[in-house]
C-alpha positions as CSV (number, residue, x, y, z in Angstrom):
1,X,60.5,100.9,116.0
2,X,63.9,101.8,117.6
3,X,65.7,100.0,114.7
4,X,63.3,101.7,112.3
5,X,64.7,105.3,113.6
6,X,68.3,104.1,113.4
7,X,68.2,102.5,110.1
8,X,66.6,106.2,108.6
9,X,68.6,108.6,110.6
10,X,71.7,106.6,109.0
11,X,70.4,107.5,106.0
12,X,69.8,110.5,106.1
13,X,73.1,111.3,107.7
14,X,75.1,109.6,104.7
15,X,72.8,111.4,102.4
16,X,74.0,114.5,104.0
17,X,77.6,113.8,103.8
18,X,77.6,112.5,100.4
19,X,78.2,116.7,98.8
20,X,80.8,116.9,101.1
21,X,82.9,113.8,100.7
22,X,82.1,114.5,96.2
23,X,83.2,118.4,97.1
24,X,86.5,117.8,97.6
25,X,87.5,115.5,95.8
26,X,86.0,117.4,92.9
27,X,88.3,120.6,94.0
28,X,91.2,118.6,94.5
29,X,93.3,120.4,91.5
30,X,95.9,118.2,89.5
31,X,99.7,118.5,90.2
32,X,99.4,120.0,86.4
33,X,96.7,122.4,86.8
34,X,97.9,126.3,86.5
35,X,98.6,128.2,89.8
36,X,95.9,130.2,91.4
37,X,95.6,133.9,91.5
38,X,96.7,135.6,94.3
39,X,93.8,136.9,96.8
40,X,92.9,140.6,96.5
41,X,90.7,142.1,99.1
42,X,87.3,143.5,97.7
43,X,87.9,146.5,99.7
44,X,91.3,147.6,98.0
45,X,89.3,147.8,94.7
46,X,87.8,151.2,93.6
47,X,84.1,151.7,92.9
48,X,82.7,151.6,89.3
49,X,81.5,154.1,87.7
50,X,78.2,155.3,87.6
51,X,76.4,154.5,84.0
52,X,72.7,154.6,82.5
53,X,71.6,150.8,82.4
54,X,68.9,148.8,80.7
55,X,67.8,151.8,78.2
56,X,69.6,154.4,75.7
57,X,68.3,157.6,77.6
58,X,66.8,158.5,81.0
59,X,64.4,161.3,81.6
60,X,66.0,164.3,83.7
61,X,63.9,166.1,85.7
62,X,63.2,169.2,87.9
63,X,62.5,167.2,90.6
64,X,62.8,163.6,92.4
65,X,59.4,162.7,90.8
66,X,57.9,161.7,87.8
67,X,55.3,164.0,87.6
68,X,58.1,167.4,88.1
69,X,59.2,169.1,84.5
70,X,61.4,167.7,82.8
71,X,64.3,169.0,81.8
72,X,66.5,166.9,79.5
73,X,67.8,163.6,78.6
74,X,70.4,162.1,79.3
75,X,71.5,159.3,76.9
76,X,74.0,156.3,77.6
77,X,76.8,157.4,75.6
78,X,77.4,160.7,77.7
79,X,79.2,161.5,80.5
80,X,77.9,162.8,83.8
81,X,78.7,163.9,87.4
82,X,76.5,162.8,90.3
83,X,76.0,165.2,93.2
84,X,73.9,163.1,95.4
85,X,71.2,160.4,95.7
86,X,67.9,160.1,97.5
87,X,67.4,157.6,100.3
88,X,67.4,154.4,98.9
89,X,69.1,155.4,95.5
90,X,65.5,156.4,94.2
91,X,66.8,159.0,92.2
92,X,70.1,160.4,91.5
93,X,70.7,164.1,90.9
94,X,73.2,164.5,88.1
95,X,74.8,167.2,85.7
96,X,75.4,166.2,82.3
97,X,78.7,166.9,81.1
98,X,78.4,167.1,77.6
99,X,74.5,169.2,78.0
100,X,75.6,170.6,80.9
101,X,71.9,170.0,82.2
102,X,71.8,169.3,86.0
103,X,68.7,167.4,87.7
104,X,67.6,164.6,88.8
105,X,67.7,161.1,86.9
106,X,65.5,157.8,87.9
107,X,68.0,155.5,90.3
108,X,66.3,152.6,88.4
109,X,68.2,153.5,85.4
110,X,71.5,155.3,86.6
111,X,73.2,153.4,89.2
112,X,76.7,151.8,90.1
113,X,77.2,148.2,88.9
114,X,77.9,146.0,91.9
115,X,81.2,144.3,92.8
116,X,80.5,140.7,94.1
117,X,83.5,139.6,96.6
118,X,83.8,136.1,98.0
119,X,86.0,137.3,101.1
């Protein structure tokens, strides 16, 4: 029973480092390869800009709620200026630069794309 034990944890174990022992000699570059970039730090980079996603125009409103008056739309070729956000992004309160209508936008559809940094 011992041996039985042995014999599977010793299998499991090489199973295990198999990824590890294939990983690098799967990164190992060749003397001809290109040099790499140097490394930038995420936190040196500036934010991107805020942009209407997934549709051509969002709904502004009177209010942080679908059921308040709304008051324009704002489509994804203009520019616009955002003020503030609810908690969670939710909604976004904006001003439209080319209506020049200010309220509040659905954070679904007007948010910041995300940066992804492997720091």
């Amino acid at each position: 029973m011992r041996s039985t034990r042995m014999a599977i944890s010793a299998a499991v174990l090489g199973v295990l480092a198999l990824p590890v022992a294939s990983a690098s000699a799967a990164t190992a570059a060749p003397a001809s390869a290109a040099t790499a970039l140097p490394a930038v730090s995420c936190s040196s980079n500036p934010y991107l800009p805020w942009a209407v996603h997934g549709t051509s125009a969002v709904t502004i409103r009177a209010k942080a709620t679908t059921a308040s008056t709304a008051v324009g739309i704002l489509y994804k070729k203009h520019r616009f200026t955002v003020h503030k956000t609810t908690k969670g992004a939710t909604w976004v309160y904006i001003t439209d630069k080319t209506t020049k209508v200010t309220g509040w936008a659905s954070g679904t559809y007007v948010y910041r794309d995300v940066r992804t940094c492997l720091d």
